[in-house]
C-alpha positions as CSV (number, residue, x, y, z in Angstrom):
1,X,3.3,-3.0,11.2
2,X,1.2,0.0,11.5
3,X,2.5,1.7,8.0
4,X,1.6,-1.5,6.2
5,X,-2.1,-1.6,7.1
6,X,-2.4,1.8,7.1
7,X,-0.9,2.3,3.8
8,X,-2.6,-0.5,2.3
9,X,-6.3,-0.1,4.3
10,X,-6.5,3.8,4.5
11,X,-4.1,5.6,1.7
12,X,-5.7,8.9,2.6
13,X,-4.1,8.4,6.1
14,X,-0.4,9.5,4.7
15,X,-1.9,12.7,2.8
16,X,-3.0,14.2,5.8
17,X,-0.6,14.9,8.6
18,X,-1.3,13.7,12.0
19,X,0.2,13.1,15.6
20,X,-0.6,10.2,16.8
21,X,-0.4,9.9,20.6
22,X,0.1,6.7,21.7
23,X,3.8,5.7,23.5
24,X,5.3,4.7,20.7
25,X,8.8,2.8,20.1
26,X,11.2,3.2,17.0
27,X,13.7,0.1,16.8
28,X,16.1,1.2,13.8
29,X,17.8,-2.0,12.4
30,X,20.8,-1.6,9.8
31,X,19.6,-3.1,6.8
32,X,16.3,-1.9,6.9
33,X,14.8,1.2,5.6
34,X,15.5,3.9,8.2
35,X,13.1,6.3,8.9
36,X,14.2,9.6,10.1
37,X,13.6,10.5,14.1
38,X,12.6,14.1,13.2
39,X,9.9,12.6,11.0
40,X,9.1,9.8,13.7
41,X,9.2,12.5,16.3
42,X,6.9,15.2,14.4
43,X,4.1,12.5,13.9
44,X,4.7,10.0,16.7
45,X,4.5,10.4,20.7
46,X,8.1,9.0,20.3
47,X,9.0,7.6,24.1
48,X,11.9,5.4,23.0
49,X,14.4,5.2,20.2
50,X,17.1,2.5,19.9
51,X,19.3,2.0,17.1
52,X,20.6,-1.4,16.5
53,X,23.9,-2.8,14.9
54,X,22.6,-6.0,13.2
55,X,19.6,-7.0,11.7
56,X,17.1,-6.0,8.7
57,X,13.9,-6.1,7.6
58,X,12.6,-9.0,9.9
59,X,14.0,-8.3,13.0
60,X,11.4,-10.5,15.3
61,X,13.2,-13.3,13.1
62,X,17.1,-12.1,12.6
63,X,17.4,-10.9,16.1
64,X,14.3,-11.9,18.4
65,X,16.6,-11.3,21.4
66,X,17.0,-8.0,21.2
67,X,13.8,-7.1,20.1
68,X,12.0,-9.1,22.8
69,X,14.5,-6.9,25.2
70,X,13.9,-3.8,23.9
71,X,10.4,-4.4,24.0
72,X,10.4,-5.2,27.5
73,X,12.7,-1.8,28.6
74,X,10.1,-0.1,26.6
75,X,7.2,-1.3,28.1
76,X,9.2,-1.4,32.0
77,X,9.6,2.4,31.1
78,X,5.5,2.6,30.7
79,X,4.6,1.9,34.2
């Protein structure tokens, strides 16, 4: 959600590169567009990266239960 705000709010935020620190999760669905982990992992304090085998560009709505459990292993793995 992140990249649509920022994109939209700050453009000058995606012509400057940054790391952003903050434990961050990647949840690659199948038909969505995927973003590459290097890339994720160069600008991203990357803690957990799942690739799932169905699902798009809504996952929340397509596949809430395996985003609400991924969610909850990622932030179990915070504590």
């Amino acid at each position: 959600m992140r990249d649509y705000y920022e994109r939209r709010q700050h453009p000058e935020f995606w012509r400057q590169p940054r790391y952003i620190n903050a434990p961050t999760m990647a949840l690659m669905f199948p038909r969505d567009f995927p973003y590459p982990r290097a890339w994720v992992e160069r600008s991203y304090n990357l803690r957990r990266w799942v690739e799932i085998d169905r699902g798009g560009h809504f996952p929340a709505h397509e596949e809430p239960d395996l985003v609400v459990a991924e969610l909850r292993a990622f932030f179990r793995d915070l504590r």
